[in-house]
C-alpha positions in Angstrom: -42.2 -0.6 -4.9 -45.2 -2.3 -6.0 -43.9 -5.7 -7.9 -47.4 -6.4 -7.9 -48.5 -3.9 -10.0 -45.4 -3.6 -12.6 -45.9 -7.3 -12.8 -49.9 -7.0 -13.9 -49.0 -4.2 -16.2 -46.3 -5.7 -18.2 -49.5 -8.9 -18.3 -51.3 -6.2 -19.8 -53.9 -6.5 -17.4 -56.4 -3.6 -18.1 -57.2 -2.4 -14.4 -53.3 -2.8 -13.1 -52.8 -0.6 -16.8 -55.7 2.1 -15.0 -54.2 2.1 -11.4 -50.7 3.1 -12.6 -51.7 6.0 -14.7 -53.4 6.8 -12.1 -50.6 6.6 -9.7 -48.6 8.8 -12.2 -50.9 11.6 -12.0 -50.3 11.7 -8.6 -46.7 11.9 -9.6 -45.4 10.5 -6.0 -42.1 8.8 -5.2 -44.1 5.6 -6.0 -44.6 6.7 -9.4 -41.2 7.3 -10.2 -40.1 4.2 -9.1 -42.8 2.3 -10.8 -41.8 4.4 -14.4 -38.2 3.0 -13.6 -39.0 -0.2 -13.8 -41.3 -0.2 -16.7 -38.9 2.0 -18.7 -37.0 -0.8 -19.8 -39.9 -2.4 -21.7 -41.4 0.5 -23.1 -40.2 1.6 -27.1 -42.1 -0.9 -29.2 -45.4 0.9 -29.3 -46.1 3.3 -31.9 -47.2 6.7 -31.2 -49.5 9.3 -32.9 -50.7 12.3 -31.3 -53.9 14.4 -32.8 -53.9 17.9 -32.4 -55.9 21.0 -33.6 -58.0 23.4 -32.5 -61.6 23.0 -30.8 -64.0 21.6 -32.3 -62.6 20.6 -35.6 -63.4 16.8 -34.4 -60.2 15.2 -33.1 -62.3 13.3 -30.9 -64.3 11.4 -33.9 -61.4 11.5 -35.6 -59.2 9.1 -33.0 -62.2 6.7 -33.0 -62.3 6.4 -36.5 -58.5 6.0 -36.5 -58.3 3.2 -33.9 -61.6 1.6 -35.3 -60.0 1.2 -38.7 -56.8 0.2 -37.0 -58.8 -2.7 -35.4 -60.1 -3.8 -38.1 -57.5 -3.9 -40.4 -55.3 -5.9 -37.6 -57.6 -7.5 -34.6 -54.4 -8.5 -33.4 -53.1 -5.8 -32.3 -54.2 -3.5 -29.9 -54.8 0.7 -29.6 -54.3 2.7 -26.5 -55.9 6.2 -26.3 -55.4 9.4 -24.0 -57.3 12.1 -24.1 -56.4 15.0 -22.9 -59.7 17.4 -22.0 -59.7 20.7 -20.6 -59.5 21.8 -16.9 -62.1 24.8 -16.0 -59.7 27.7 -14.3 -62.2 27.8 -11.5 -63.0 24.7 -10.5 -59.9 23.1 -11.2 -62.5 20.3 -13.2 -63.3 18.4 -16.5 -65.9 17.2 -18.3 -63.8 14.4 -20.2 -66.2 14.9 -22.6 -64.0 13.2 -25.2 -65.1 9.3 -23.7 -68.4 10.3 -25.1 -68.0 10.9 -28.5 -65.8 7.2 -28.0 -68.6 5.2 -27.8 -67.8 2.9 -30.5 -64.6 1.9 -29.2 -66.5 1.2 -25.4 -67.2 -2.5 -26.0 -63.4 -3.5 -27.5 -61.4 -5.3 -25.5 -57.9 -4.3 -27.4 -58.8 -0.4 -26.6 -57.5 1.2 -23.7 -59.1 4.8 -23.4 -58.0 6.9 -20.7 -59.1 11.0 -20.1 -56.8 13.4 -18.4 -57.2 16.6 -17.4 -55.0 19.2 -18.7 -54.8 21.0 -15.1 -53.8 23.8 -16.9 -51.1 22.8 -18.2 -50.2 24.7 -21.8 -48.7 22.9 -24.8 -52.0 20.6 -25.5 -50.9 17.7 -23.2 -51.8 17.2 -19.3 -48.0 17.1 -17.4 -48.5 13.3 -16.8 -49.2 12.6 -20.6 -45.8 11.3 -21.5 -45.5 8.7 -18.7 -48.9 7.6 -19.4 -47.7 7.0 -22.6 -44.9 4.8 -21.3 -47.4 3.0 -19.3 -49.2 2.1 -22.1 -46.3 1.0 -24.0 -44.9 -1.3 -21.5 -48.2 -2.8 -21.3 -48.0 -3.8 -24.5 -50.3 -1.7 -26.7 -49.6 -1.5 -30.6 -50.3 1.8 -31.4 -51.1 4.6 -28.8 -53.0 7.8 -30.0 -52.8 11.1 -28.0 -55.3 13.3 -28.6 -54.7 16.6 -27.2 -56.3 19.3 -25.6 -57.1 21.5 -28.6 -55.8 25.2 -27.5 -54.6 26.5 -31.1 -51.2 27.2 -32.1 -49.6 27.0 -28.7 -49.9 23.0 -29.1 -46.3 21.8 -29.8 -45.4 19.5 -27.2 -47.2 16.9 -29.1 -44.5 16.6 -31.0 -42.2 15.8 -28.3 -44.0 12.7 -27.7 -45.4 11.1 -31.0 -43.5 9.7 -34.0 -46.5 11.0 -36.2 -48.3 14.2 -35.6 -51.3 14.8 -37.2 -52.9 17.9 -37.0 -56.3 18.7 -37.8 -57.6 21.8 -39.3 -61.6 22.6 -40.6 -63.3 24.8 -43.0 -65.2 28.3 -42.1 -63.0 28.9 -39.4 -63.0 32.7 -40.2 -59.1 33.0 -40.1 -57.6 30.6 -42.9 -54.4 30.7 -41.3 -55.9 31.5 -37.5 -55.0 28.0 -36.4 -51.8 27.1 -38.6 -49.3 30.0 -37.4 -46.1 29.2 -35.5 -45.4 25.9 -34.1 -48.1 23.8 -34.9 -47.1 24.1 -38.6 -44.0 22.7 -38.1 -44.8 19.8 -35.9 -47.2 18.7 -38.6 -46.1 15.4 -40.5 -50.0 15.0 -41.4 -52.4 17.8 -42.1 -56.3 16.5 -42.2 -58.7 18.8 -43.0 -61.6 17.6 -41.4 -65.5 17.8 -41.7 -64.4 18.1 -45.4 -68.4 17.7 -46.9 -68.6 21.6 -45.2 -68.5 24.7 -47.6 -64.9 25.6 -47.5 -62.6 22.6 -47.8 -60.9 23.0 -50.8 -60.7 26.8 -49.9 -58.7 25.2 -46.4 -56.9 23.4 -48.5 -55.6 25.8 -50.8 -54.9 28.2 -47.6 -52.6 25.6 -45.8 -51.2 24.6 -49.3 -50.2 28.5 -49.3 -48.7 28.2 -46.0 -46.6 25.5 -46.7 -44.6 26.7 -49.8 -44.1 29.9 -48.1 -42.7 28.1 -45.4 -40.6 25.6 -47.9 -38.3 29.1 -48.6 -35.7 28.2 -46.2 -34.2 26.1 -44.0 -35.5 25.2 -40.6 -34.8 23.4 -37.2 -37.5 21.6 -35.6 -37.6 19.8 -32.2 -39.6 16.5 -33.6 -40.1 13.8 -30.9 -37.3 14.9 -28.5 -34.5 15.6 -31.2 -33.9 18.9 -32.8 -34.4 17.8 -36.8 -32.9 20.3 -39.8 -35.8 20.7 -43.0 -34.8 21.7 -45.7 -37.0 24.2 -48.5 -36.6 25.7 -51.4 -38.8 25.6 -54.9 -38.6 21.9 -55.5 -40.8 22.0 -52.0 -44.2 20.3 -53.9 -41.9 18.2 -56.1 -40.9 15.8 -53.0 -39.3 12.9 -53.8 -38.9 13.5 -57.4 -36.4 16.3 -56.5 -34.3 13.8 -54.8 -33.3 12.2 -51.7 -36.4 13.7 -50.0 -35.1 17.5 -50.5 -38.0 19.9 -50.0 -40.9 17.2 -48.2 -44.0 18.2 -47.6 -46.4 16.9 -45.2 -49.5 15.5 -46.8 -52.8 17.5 -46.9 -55.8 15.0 -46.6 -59.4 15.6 -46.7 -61.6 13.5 -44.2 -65.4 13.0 -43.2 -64.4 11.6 -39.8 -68.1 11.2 -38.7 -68.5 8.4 -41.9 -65.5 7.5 -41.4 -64.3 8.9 -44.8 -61.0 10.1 -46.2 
């Protein structure tokens, strides 16, 4: 085991913080020892993961997030992966999303780090959770996980983050072609983004839709690693007024993530 390493990590040191995530995408016995001993300082970070489907601007999105984050709390720090796609034949990635991060390049209390998906379904790369843990244990505030924007087959975002916020944009053709099946559930935040297009409100209504019919019954969810019971029924839009929290909805917000709006 490298004491070394876990040592510089826990310091927060940012290149000790780059060699063990890398060492975890290797995913050797080295790795799993090195998880091990971080494990027990991990759990004080908090965690949102972006999701949505390509091109509705997660991307800008995260570095408007963790530039407003910074600002309002210098602080405390922000910790970023980005998951980007893998090509099927070259086994590659552009890790394209580093370059619409530009802002963020010159902050010393922003860790970014790009992963290729390899593949892998459900939005995240495999070695996204331990990452994750890595930046915890290092000591990062708030850690954002923007995934790898597939569509509706996206849900093991949820698995990981406290918030999930998934992001949804206008003229899409299908209003409800990216808010079907899972990722409707793992939503507790709904942005629609690039909200200055035609269409918005139209999104808007369209997702508003989808959630009331969805607020007809009870449901079981599997929300950051625990299987959670939500209750619907016609009080759904009422929220808190109905009582204890019977029939919450997540929030619908519009956002301009390219000014930084919303």
């Amino acid at each position: 085991m490298n004491h070394q390493l876990i040592e510089q990590v826990l310091a927060g040191r940012r290149r000790a913080v780059a060699r063990a995530i890398s060492l975890v995408e290797d995913d050797g016995a080295a790795a799993q020892e090195m998880l091990a001993a971080l494990f027990p300082h991990t759990g004080r970070a908090y965690i949102v993961g972006v999701t949505g489907p390509p091109g509705s601007g997660k991307s800008t999105l995260v570095n408007a997030l963790a530039l407003h984050f910074r600002r309002r709390d210098p602080p405390r720090t922000v910790g970023i992966v980005a998951v980007d796609p893998t090509s099927p034949f070259s086994g590659g990635a552009i890790l394209g999303d580093r370059i619409r991060m530009r802002d963020l390049s010159g902050d010393r209390g922003i860790f970014i780090r790009s992963m290729a998906s390899r593949g892998s379904l459900g939005g995240l790369a495999w070695a996204t959770a331990d990452a994750v843990k890595v930046l915890d244990a290092a000591g990062y505030d708030l850690v954002i996980v923007e995934t790898v924007g597939a569509g509706q087959a996206e849900v093991d975002i949820a698995r990981t983050a406290h918030t999930t916020i998934v992001v949804e944009v206008p003229g899409l053709g299908d209003d409800i072609q990216a808010i079907k099946a899972g990722i409707l559930e793992i939503a507790d935040v709904f942005a629609v983004n690039k909200a200055d297009h035609e269409g918005a409100d139209h999104t808007v209504m369209a997702l508003q839709m989808m959630l009331d019919l969805n607020a007809g019954g009870a449901r079981t969810v599997m929300h950051h690693g625990r299987l959670m019971d939500v209750a619907g029924g016609p009080q759904a839009r009422a929220g808190s007024q109905s009582g204890a929290g019977e029939g919450w909805q997540p929030p619908i917000h519009k956002t301009v993530a390219t000014r930084r709006a919303g």
